[in-house]
C-alpha positions in Angstrom: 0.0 0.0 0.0 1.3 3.3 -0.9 1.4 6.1 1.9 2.4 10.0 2.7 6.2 9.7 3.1 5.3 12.8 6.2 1.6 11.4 7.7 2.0 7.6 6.8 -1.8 8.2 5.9 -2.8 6.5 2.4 -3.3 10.1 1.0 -1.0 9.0 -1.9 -3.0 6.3 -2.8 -5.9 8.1 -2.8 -4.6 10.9 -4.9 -3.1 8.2 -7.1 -6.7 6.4 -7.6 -8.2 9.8 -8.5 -6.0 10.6 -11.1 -5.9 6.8 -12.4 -10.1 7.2 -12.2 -10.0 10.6 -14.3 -7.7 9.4 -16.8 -9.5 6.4 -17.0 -13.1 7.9 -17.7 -11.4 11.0 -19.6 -10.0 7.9 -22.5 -13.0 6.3 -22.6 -14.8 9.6 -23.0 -12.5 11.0 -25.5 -12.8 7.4 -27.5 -16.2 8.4 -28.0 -16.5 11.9 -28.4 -14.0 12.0 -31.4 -16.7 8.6 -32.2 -19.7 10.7 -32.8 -17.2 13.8 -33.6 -15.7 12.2 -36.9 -19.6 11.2 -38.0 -20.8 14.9 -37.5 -18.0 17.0 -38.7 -15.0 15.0 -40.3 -16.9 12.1 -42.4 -20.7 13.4 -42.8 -21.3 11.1 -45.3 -21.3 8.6 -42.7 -24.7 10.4 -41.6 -26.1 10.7 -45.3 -28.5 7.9 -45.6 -28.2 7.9 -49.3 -24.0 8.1 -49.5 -22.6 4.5 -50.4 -19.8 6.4 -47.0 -22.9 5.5 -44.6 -21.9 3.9 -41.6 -25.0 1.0 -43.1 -22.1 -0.2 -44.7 -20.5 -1.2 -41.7 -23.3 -2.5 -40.5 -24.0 -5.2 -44.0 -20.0 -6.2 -43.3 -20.7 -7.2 -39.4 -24.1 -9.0 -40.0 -23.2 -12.3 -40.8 -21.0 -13.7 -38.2 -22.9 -11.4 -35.5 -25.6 -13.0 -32.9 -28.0 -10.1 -33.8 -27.5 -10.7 -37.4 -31.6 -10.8 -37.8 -31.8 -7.5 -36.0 -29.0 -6.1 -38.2 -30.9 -7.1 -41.1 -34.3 -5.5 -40.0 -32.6 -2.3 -39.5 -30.7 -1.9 -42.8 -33.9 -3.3 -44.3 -35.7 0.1 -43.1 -33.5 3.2 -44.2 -35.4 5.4 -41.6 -34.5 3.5 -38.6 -31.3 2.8 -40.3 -30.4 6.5 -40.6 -31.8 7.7 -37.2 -30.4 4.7 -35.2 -26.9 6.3 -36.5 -28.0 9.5 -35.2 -29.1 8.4 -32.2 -25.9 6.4 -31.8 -23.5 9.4 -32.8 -25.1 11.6 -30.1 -25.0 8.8 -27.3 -21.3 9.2 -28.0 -20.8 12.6 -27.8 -22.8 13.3 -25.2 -21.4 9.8 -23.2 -17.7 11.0 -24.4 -18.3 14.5 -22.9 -20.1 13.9 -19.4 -17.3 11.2 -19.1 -14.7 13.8 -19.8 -15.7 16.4 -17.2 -17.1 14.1 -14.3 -20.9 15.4 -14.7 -23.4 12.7 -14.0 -20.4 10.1 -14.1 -21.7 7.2 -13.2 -25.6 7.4 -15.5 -22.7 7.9 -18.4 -20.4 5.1 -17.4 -23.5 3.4 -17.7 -24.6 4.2 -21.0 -20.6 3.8 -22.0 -21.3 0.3 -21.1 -24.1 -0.1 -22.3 -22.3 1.0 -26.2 -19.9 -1.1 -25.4 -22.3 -4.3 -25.1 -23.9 -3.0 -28.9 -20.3 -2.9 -30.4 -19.3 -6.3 -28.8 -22.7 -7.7 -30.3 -22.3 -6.0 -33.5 -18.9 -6.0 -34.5 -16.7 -8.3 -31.9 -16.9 -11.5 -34.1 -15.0 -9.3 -36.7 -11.8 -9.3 -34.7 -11.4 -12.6 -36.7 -8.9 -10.4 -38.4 -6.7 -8.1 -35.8 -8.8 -9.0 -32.9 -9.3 -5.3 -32.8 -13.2 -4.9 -32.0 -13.0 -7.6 -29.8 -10.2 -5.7 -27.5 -11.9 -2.0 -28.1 -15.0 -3.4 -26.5 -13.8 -5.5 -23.7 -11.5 -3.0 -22.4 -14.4 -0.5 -23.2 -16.6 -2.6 -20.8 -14.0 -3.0 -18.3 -13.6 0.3 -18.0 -17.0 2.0 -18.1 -18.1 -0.8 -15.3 -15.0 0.7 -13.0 -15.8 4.5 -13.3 -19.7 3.0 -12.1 -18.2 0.9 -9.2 -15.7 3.7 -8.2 -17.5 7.5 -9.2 -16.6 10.7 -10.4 -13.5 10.6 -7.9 -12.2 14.3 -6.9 -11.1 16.0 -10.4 -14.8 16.2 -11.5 -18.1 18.5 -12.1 -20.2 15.8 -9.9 -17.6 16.3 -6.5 -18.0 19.9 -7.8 -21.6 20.4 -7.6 -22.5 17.2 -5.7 -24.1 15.3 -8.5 -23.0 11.6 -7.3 -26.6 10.4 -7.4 -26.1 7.1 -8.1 -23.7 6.5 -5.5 -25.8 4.9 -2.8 -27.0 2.3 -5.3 -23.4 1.0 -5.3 -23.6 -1.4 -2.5 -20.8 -4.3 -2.1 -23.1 -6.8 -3.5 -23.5 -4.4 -6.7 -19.9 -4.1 -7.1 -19.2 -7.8 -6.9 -22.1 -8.3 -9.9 -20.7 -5.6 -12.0 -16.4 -7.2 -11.4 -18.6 -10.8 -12.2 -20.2 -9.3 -15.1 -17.1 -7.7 -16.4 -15.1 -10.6 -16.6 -17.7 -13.0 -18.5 -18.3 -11.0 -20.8 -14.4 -10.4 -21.6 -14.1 -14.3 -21.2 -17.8 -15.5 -22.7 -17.6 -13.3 -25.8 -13.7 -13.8 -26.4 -14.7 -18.1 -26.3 -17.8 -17.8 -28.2 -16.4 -15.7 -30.8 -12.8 -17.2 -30.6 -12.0 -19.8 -27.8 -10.1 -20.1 -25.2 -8.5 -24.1 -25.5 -9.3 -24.8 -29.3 -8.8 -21.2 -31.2 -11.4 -21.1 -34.0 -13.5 -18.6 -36.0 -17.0 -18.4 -36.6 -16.5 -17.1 -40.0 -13.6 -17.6 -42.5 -10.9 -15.5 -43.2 -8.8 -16.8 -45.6 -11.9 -17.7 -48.3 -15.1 -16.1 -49.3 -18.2 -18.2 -48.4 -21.2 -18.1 -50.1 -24.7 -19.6 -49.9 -28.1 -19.7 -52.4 -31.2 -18.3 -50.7 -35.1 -18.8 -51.5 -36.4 -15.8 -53.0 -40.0 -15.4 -52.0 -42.6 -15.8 -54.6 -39.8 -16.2 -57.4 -38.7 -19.8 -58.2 -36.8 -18.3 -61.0 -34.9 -16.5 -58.4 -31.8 -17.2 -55.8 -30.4 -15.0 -53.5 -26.6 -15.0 -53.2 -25.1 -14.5 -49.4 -21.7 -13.7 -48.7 -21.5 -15.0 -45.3 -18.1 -15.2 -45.1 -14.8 -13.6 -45.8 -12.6 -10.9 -45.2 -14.0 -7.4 -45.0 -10.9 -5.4 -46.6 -12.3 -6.6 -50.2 -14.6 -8.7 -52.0 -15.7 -11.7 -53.9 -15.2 -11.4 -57.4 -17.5 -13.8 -59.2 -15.8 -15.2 -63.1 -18.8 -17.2 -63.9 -21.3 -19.6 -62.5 -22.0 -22.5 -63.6 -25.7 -23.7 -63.3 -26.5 -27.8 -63.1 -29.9 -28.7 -64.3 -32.2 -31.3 -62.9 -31.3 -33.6 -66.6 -27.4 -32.7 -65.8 -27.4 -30.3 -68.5 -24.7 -27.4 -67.5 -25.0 -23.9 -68.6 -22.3 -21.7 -67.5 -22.6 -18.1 -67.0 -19.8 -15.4 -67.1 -19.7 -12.1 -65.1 -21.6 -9.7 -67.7 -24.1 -12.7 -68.6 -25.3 -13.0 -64.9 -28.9 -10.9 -64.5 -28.8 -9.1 -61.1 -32.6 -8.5 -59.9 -32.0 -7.2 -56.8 -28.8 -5.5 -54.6 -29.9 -5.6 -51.1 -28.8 -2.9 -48.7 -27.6 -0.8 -51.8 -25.6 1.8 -51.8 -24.1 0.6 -49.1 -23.5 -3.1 -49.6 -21.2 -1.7 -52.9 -22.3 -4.8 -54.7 -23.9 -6.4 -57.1 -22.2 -4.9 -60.3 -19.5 -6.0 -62.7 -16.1 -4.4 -62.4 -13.5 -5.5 -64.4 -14.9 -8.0 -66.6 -16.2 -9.5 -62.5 -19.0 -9.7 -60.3 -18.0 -7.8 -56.9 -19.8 -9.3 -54.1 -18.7 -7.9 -50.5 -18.9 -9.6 -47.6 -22.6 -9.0 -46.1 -24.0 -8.7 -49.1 -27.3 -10.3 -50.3 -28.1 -10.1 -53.8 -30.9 -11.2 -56.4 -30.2 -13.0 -59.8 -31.8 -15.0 -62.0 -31.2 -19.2 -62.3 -32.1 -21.0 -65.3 -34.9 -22.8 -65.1 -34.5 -26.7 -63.5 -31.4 -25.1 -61.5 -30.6 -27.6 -58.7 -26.6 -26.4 -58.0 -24.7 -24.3 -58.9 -20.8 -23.5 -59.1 -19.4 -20.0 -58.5 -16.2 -19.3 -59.6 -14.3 -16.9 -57.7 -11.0 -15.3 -58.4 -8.3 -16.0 -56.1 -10.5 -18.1 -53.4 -11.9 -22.1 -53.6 -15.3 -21.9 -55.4 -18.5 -22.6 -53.2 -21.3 -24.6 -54.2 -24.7 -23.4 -53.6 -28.0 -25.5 -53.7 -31.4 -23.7 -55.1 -35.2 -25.0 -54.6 -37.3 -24.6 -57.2 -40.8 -25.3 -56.0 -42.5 -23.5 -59.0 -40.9 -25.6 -61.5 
């Protein structure tokens, strides 16, 4: 234990914890004030619903190896919520990043840190597959907004200031131990269910694109290609497809000749659309074409990646 050289008194521990607390809440505050900051004034076309820049397109990337990919999905599938769940999210940061900063209402915004921190570990923790990067941002995040709850505003603050430490009586010992309890599983749960902890593995792939054929509703003559797996620095490129009938007839299909119906989540998905003689499908994306009719398989050949095999159902034919 550290103590006053003079008094032998701990006053230099508890100097030392204040600062440690400040700095503490004033990173994780400042981590999310130039958050929202970059959205509003460096990047707004990460606010512009109909800018392929929208942060939506972030969103398509983390869907498919994220345990809220359904809820993902629902929200990109409606553009207003899309857009003012962004909003909503940019000004939580902000306003989160700022209270944190100056010690006003500490502990209600260590609260709402955490609770951001639970959304990005949700949303975007799986993809650490590839620098473990979201999965750390988040954990520590956690970590750290669930000490500036247990601990306050400390000294250095606008709550010792003013007396705004509302929340303080409601941490008891049997709240703190909950909150340390909480901390750790969900460093350790999310970092085995995402990763493991004995036998490493990934949910998703990142070495090779994965993708699979979905029912289109109402169209038999339809399929709906899913990238659900992949790295999210680039993309799919599609060569050709090659269609197997129900007779084993083959008919192969090059880049220009495949007919896209349908690019869900455009603009921000940036799929869907031939570049370079290819068919660039990112990872996230979900996108419409037309099968020949009697279509039972398919082979897609990608560039640069092993070629998946998708199945189709054709009740209509």
């Amino acid at each position: 234990m550290l103590y006053d050289s003079d008094s032998k008194k701990p006053a230099t521990l508890d100097f030392a914890r204040d600062i440690a607390l400040r700095a503490s809440a004033i990173s994780m505050g400042f981590v999310f004030l130039m958050g929202g900051w970059r959205r509003f004034y460096n990047v707004p076309a990460k606010h512009d619903i109909t800018s392929p820049g929208h942060l939506a397109n972030k969103l398509v990337e983390a869907a498919p190896g994220s345990p809220v990919e359904a809820a993902i999905h629902w929200v990109l599938y409606n553009p207003l919520i899309t857009e003012w769940s962004v909003y909503v999210m940019s000004t939580a940061e902000v306003l989160v990043g700022l209270a944190l900063i100056f010690g006003l209402l500490t502990r209600l915004a260590a609260t709402g840190s955490a609770l951001i921190n639970i959304a990005l570990m949700l949303i975007f923790g799986w993809m650490g597959f590839e620098c473990l990067d979201e999965w750390t941002m988040a954990a520590l995040g956690f970590a750290i907004s669930v000490s500036v709850v247990m601990f306050g505003p400390g000294s250095f603050s606008l709550d010792q200031r003013f007396g705004l430490d509302i929340l303080a009586k409601y941490i008891t010992r049997p709240v703190a131990i909950s909150l340390t309890a909480l901390s750790i599983l969900m460093t350790g749960g999310f970092y085995s269910y995402y990763f493991g902890i004995f036998d490493f593995h990934k949910l998703t792939s990142t070495g090779a694109y994965n993708i699979v054929a979905n029912e289109v509703p109402g169209h038999p003559d339809q399929a709906t290609l899913y990238v659900n797996a992949g790295g999210s620095s680039t993309a799919a490129y599609v060569k050709s497809i090659t269609f197997t009938l129900q007779d084993g007839a083959q008919i192969t299909q090059n880049a220009e000749e495949i007919s896209v119906i349908h690019n869900h989540f455009a603009p921000w998905s940036h799929s869907g659309k031939v570049v370079d003689g290819v068919l660039k499908l990112r990872l996230g994306s979900l996108t419409d074409i037309q099968i020949p009719a009697g279509a039972q398989s398919a082979v897609i050949d990608l560039i640069d990646n092993k070629d998946p095999v998708v199945h189709f159902t054709q009740t209509g034919n």
